[in-house]
C-alpha positions in Angstrom: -72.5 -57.7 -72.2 -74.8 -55.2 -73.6 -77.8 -57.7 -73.7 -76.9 -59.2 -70.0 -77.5 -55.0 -69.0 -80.8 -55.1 -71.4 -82.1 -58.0 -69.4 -81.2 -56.7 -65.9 -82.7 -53.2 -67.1 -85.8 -55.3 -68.7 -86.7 -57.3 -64.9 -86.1 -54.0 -62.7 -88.5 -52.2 -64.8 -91.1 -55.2 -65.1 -90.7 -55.4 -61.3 -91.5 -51.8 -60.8 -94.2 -52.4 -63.6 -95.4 -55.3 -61.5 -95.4 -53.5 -58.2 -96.8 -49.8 -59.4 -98.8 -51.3 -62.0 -96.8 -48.3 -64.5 -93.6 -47.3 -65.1 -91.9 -50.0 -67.5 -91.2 -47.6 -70.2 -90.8 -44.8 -68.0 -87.4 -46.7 -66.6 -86.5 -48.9 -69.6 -86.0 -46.4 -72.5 -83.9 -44.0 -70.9 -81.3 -46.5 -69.3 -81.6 -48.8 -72.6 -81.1 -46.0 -75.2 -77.6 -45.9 -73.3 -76.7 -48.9 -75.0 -78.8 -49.3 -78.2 -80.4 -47.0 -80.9 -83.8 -45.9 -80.9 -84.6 -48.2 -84.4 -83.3 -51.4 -82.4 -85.2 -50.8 -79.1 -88.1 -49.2 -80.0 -89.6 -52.8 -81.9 -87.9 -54.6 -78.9 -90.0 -52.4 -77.0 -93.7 -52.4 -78.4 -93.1 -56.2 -78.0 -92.7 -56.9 -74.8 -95.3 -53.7 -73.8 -97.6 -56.2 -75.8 -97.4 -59.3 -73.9 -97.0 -57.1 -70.6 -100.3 -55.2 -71.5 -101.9 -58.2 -72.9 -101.3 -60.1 -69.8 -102.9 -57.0 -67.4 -105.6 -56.5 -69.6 -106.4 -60.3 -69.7 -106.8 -60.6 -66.1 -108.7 -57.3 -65.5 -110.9 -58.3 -68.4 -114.5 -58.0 -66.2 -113.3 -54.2 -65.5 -113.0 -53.2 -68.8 -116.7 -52.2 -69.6 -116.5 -49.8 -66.5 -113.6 -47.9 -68.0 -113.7 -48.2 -72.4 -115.5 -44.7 -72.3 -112.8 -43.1 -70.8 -110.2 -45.3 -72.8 -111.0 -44.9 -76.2 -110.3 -41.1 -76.2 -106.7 -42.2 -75.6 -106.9 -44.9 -78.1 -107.9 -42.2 -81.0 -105.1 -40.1 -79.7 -102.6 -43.1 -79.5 -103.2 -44.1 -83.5 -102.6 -40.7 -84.4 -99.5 -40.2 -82.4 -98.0 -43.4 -82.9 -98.3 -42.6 -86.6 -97.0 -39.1 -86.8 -94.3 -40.2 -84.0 -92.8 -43.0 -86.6 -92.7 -40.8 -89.3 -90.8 -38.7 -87.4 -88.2 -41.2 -85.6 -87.8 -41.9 -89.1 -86.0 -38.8 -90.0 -84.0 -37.8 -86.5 -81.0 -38.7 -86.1 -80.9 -41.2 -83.4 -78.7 -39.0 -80.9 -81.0 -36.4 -81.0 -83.9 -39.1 -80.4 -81.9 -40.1 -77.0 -81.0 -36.1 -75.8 -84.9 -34.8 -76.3 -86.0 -38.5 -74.4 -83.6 -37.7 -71.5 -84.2 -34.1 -71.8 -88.4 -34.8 -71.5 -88.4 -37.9 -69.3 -85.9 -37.5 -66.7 -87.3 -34.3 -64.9 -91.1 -36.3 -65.0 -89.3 -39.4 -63.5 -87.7 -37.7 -60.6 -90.8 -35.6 -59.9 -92.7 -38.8 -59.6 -90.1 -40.5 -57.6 -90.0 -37.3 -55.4 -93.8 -37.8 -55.1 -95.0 -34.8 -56.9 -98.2 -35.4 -58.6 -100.9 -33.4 -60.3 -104.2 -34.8 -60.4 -105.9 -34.6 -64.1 -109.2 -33.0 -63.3 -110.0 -32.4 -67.3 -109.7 -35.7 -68.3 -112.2 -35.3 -71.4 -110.3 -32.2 -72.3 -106.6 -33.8 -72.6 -107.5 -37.8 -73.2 -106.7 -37.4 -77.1 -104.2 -35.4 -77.0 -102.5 -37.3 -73.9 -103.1 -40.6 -76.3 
Protein backbone atom coordinates (compact mmCIF):
# COMPACT_ATOMS: atom_id res chain seq x y z
CA UNK A 1 0.00 0.00 0.00
CA UNK A 2 2.72 2.35 1.07
CA UNK A 3 4.48 2.18 -2.39
CA UNK A 4 1.02 2.48 -4.40
CA UNK A 5 0.80 6.17 -2.04
CA UNK A 6 4.67 6.69 -3.08
CA UNK A 7 3.80 6.41 -6.66
CA UNK A 8 0.56 8.52 -6.67
CA UNK A 9 2.66 11.13 -4.46
CA UNK A 10 5.69 10.65 -7.09
CA UNK A 11 3.16 11.62 -10.56
CA UNK A 12 1.30 14.55 -8.65
CA UNK A 13 4.52 16.12 -7.87
CA UNK A 14 6.15 15.39 -11.36
CA UNK A 15 2.95 16.79 -12.79
CA UNK A 16 3.26 19.97 -10.81
CA UNK A 17 7.09 19.64 -11.63
CA UNK A 18 6.01 19.39 -15.27
CA UNK A 19 3.55 22.25 -15.25
CA UNK A 20 5.56 24.92 -12.88
CA UNK A 21 8.75 23.78 -14.08
CA UNK A 22 9.70 23.48 -9.77
CA UNK A 23 8.14 22.09 -7.01
CA UNK A 24 8.82 18.21 -7.06
CA UNK A 25 10.68 18.12 -3.87
CA UNK A 26 8.83 20.89 -2.43
CA UNK A 27 5.56 18.40 -2.48
CA UNK A 28 7.17 14.96 -2.43
CA UNK A 29 9.28 14.98 0.83
CA UNK A 30 6.86 16.24 3.08
CA UNK A 31 3.88 13.85 2.14
CA UNK A 32 6.50 10.90 1.53
CA UNK A 33 8.37 11.24 4.93
CA UNK A 34 4.79 10.32 6.16
CA UNK A 35 5.37 6.94 5.19
CA UNK A 36 9.18 6.31 4.94
CA UNK A 37 12.32 7.44 6.83
CA UNK A 38 14.54 9.99 5.69
CA UNK A 39 17.61 7.20 4.91
CA UNK A 40 15.16 5.32 2.57
CA UNK A 41 13.68 8.35 0.63
CA UNK A 42 16.36 10.56 0.49
CA UNK A 43 18.49 8.04 -2.22
CA UNK A 44 15.04 7.30 -3.74
CA UNK A 45 14.96 10.91 -4.13
CA UNK A 46 18.35 12.22 -5.57
CA UNK A 47 17.50 9.51 -8.16
CA UNK A 48 14.67 10.38 -9.77
CA UNK A 49 15.73 14.45 -9.23
CA UNK A 50 18.56 13.10 -11.56
CA UNK A 51 16.71 11.76 -14.42
CA UNK A 52 14.02 14.63 -13.87
CA UNK A 53 16.89 17.29 -14.08
CA UNK A 54 18.82 15.45 -16.50
CA UNK A 55 15.86 15.34 -18.81
CA UNK A 56 15.24 19.48 -18.39
CA UNK A 57 18.61 20.25 -18.71
CA UNK A 58 19.00 18.03 -21.80
CA UNK A 59 16.44 19.74 -23.73
CA UNK A 60 17.31 23.37 -22.65
CA UNK A 61 20.91 22.51 -23.42
CA UNK A 62 21.40 25.73 -26.11
CA UNK A 63 20.33 28.01 -22.95
CA UNK A 64 22.79 26.89 -20.75
CA UNK A 65 25.76 29.33 -21.79
CA UNK A 66 23.36 32.26 -21.14
CA UNK A 67 22.82 31.32 -17.55
CA UNK A 68 26.31 29.05 -16.10
CA UNK A 69 27.57 32.44 -14.56
CA UNK A 70 24.79 32.69 -12.50
CA UNK A 71 24.62 28.86 -11.86
CA UNK A 72 27.79 27.97 -10.69
CA UNK A 73 27.62 30.09 -7.50
CA UNK A 74 24.78 27.70 -6.56
CA UNK A 75 26.72 24.77 -7.62
CA UNK A 76 29.80 25.71 -5.11
CA UNK A 77 27.19 26.26 -2.48
CA UNK A 78 25.28 22.93 -3.34
CA UNK A 79 28.69 20.63 -2.83
CA UNK A 80 29.27 22.21 0.28
CA UNK A 81 25.82 21.81 1.64
CA UNK A 82 25.02 18.53 0.36
CA UNK A 83 28.18 17.46 2.18
CA UNK A 84 27.69 19.07 5.57
CA UNK A 85 23.82 18.18 5.14
CA UNK A 86 24.73 14.23 4.98
CA UNK A 87 26.89 14.33 7.75
CA UNK A 88 24.39 15.71 9.57
CA UNK A 89 21.25 13.40 8.48
CA UNK A 90 23.72 11.01 9.60
CA UNK A 91 23.44 11.69 13.24
CA UNK A 92 19.53 12.97 13.71
CA UNK A 93 17.31 10.89 14.55
CA UNK A 94 14.96 10.50 11.75
CA UNK A 95 11.76 11.97 13.58
CA UNK A 96 13.44 14.94 14.21
CA UNK A 97 14.60 14.94 10.43
CA UNK A 98 10.68 14.80 9.44
CA UNK A 99 9.41 17.62 12.40
CA UNK A 100 12.25 20.45 11.31
CA UNK A 101 11.27 19.48 7.30
CA UNK A 102 7.54 20.13 8.10
CA UNK A 103 8.33 22.74 10.53
CA UNK A 104 10.66 24.69 7.52
CA UNK A 105 8.78 23.64 4.34
CA UNK A 106 5.17 23.79 5.11
CA UNK A 107 4.91 27.61 5.90
CA UNK A 108 7.20 28.29 2.42
CA UNK A 109 4.74 25.87 0.52
CA UNK A 110 1.53 27.65 1.53
CA UNK A 111 3.05 31.09 1.06
CA UNK A 112 3.82 30.08 -2.47
CA UNK A 113 0.55 28.47 -3.05
CA UNK A 114 -1.08 31.59 -1.52
CA UNK A 115 1.01 33.53 -4.09
CA UNK A 116 3.36 35.41 -1.93
CA UNK A 117 6.62 35.93 -3.49
CA UNK A 118 9.77 37.95 -2.88
CA UNK A 119 11.73 38.72 -5.67
CA UNK A 120 15.77 38.01 -5.07
CA UNK A 121 17.23 41.29 -6.01
CA UNK A 122 20.92 40.22 -4.51
CA UNK A 123 21.34 37.27 -6.31
CA UNK A 124 25.31 37.48 -6.24
CA UNK A 125 25.02 38.05 -2.53
CA UNK A 126 22.86 34.82 -1.56
CA UNK A 127 23.73 32.29 -4.73
CA UNK A 128 26.27 30.28 -2.41
CA UNK A 129 24.75 30.32 0.37
CA UNK A 130 21.21 29.53 -1.31
CA UNK A 131 23.17 26.47 -3.04
Amino acid sequence: MDVVVLVLITFIAATVNGALGYGFSSITVPVALLFYTNRILNPALVLVELVINGYVLFINRKSVPNIWWRVAPILIGLLIGVAIGSYILSLVHPSWVKFVTYFMLLPLILLQAAGIRKPIKAEKAIAIPFG
